[in-house]
C-alpha positions as CSV (number, residue, x, y, z in Angstrom):
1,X,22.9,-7.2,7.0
2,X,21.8,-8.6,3.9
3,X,24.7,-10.0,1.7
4,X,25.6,-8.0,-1.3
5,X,28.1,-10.4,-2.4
6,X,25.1,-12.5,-3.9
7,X,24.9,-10.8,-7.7
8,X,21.2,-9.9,-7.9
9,X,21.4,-8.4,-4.3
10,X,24.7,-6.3,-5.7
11,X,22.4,-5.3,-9.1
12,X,19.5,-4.3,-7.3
13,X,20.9,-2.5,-4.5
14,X,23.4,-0.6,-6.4
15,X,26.2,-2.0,-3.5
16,X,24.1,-0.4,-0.8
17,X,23.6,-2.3,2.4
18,X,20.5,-2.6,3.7
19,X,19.4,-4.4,7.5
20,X,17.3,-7.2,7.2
21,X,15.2,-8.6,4.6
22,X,11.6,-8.3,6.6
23,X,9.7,-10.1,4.3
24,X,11.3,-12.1,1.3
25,X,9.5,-12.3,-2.3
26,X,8.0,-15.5,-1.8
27,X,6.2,-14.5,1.3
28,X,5.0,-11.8,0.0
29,X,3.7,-13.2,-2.8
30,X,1.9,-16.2,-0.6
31,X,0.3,-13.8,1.7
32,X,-0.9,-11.4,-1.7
33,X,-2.4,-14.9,-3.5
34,X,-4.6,-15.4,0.1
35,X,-5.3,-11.7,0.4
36,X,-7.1,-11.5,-3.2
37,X,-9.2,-14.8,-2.5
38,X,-10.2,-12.6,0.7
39,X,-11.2,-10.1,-1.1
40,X,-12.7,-12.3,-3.8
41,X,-14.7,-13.5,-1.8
42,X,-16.2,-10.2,0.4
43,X,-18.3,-9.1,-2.8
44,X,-21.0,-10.2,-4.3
45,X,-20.0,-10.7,-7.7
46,X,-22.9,-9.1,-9.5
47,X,-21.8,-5.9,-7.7
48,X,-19.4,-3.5,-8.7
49,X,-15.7,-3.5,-7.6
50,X,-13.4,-0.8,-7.8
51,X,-9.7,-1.2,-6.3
52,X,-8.5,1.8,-5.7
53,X,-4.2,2.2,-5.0
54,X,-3.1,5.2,-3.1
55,X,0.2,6.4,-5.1
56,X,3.2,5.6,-5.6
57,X,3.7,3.2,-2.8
58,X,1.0,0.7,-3.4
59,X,1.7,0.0,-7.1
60,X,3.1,-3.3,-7.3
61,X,1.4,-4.8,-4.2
62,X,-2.0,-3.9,-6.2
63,X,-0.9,-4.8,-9.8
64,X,-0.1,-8.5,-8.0
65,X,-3.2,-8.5,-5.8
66,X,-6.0,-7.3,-9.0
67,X,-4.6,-10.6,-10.6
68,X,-5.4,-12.9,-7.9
69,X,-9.0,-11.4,-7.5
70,X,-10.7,-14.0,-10.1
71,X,-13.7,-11.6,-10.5
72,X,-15.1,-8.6,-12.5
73,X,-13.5,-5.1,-11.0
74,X,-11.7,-1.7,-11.7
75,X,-8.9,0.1,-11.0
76,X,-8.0,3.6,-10.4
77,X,-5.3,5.4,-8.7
78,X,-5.3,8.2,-6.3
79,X,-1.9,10.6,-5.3
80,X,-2.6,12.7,-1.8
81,X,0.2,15.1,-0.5
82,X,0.1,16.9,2.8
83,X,3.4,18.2,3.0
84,X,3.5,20.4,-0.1
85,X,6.5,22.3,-0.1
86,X,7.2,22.0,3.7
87,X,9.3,19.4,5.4
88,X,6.4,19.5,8.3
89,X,2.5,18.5,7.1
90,X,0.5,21.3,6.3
91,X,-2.6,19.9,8.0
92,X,-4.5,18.8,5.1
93,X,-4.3,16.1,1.9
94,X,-4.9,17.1,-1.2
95,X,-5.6,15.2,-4.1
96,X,-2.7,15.4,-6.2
97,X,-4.4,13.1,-9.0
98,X,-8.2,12.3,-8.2
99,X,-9.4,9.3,-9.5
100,X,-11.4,9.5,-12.6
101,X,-13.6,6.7,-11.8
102,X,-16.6,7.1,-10.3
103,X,-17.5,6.0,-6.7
104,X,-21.0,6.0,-6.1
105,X,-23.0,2.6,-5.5
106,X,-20.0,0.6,-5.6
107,X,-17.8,-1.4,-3.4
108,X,-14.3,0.4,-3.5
109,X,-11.3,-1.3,-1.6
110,X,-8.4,1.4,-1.1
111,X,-5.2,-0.2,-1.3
112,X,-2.2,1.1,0.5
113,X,1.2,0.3,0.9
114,X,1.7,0.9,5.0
115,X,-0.1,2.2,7.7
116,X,2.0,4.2,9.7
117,X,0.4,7.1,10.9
118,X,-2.9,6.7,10.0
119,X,-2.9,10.3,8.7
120,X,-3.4,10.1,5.3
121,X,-5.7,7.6,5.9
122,X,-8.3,9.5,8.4
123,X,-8.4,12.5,5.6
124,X,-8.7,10.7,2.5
125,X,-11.4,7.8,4.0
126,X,-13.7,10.9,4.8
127,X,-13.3,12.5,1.4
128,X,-13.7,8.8,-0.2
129,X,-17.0,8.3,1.4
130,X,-18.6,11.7,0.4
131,X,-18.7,10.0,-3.1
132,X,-21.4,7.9,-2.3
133,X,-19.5,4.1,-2.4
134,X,-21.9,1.3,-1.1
135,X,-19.5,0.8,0.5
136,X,-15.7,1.3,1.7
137,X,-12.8,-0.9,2.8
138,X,-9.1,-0.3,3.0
139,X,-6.5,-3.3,2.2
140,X,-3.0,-2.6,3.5
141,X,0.2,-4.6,2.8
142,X,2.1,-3.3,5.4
143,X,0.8,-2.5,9.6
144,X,2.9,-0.5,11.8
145,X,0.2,-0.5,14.3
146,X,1.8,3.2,15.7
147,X,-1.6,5.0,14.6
148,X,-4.1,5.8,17.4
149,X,-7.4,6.7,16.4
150,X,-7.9,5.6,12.6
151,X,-11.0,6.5,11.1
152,X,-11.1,2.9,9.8
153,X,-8.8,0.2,10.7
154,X,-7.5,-2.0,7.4
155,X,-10.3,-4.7,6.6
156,X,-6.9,-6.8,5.0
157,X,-3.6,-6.5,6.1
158,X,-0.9,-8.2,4.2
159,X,1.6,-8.6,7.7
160,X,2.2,-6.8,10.9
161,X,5.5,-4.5,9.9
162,X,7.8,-3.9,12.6
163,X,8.5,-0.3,13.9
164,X,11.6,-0.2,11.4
165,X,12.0,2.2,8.4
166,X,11.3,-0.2,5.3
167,X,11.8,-0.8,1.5
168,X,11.0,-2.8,-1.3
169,X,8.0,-4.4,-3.5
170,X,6.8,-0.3,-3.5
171,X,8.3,1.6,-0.8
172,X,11.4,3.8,-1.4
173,X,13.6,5.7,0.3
174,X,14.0,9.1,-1.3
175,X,12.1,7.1,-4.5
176,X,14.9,4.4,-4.1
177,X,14.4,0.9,-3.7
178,X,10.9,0.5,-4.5
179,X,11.7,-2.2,-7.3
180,X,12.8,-4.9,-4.9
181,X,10.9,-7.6,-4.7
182,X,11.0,-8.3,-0.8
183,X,10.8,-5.7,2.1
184,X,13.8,-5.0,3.6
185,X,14.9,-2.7,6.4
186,X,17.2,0.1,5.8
187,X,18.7,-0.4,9.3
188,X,21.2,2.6,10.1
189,X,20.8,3.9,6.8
190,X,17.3,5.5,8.1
């Protein structure tokens, strides 16, 4: 368990306990620095770049990872639901909020928190490319490695995440805990 006698650990997690820290601040930070030099370096920099971050999980991990990408670019958000009002998916993603920028003739890199299923991933990638990009990649922080037949595997993954229910630097628990700054697991809190 982590130990919620240290004060910032009590602040942050409101006394809650949580596993394991998975992945503290500092590596997280490390791996982001090497990912944006990565991606840095995949474009051409003449041509256009647009980093696209799939809501609300991914916004921290791509507010850090557009600063270490020392080049011209844009960035635009998407939100996709595919549960609507059901506890079960409904067997589709919708947009929630479409991006406003525009796709066509330009490199896009679609950030996402974690790849789990892969479902959101195989309906959104499809939808993506019927904008005309020049092209399409995906850069993940997180990898369960659980999905089977991904439309595209991740071009960039930030670290292999272990089949454990996890929080922090952008993913919550019922919108809870996405302010940390490491990944934790929530152990038998899940």
């Amino acid at each position: 368990m982590l130990q919620t006698t240290h004060p910032e650990a009590v602040a942050r997690m409101g006394g809650r306990p949580i596993g394991r820290v998975v992945f503290t601040a500092a590596q997280i930070q490390a791996r982001v620095r090497e990912m944006g030099a990565e991606i840095e370096a995949a474009f051409p920099v003449d041509d256009e770049l647009l980093v696209l971050g799939l809501l609300k999980g991914s916004f921290i991990f791509l507010a850090d990872l557009v600063r270490q990408i020392r080049r011209p670019l844009q960035v635009d958000f998407l939100s996709a639901a595919s549960y609507g009002k059901n506890a079960a998916s409904a067997g589709e993603v919708r947009l929630v909020y479409d991006p406003e920028a525009v796709l066509e003739g330009k490199h896009v890199v679609l950030v996402e928190d974690i790849v789990d299923s892969g479902y959101t991933l195989n309906r959104l990638l499809p939808l993506l490319r019927s904008r005309g990009p020049r092209s399409l990649e995906v850069c993940a922080l997180l990898h369960k490695r659980l999905a089977s037949g991904l439309v595209t595997e991740p071009r960039w993954i930030g670290f292999a995440a272990p089949p454990e229910f996890l929080v922090g630097y952008g993913l919550d628990f019922s919108e809870d805990f996405r302010h940390l700054p490491f990944i934790a697991s929530l152990g038998e809190l899940k």
